[in-house]
Steps between C-alpha positions, in 0.01 A plus 500: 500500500669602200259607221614467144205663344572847691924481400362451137229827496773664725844497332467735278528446127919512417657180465853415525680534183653255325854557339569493158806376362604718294350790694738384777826460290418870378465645832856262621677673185370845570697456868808398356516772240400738758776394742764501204409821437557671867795276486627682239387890546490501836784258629488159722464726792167522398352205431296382770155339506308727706707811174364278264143402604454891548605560148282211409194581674376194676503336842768307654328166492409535096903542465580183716203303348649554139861346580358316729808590841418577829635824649 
């Protein structure tokens, strides 16, 4: 039987977060700045996702959740 009371005492205290707007737009214009830029030092040969979300630091699934694409 599935027990509400123990999932509540037991998941720990994070919570997803919610986006902000503007927090969001800021992060989507960081991207595209970042990609012009290795478009323009280092050449199109470069610019790749997995070049860019290195330079970036974050996960794969933060990059596709911003512009909202599947890969």
């Amino acid at each position: 039987m599935f027990n509400m009371h123990y999932v509540q005492r037991h998941r720990g205290d994070t919570m997803a977060r919610t986006r902000n707007n503007l927090d969001f737009k800021n992060r989507r214009i960081e991207f595209i700045q970042e990609s012009l830029k290795i478009l323009f030092e280092e050449g199109y040969g470069k610019l790749g996702i997995n070049y860019l979300i290195r330079r970036m630091d974050i996960s794969k699934g933060s990059f596709f959740s911003l512009f909202q694409i599947k890969g």
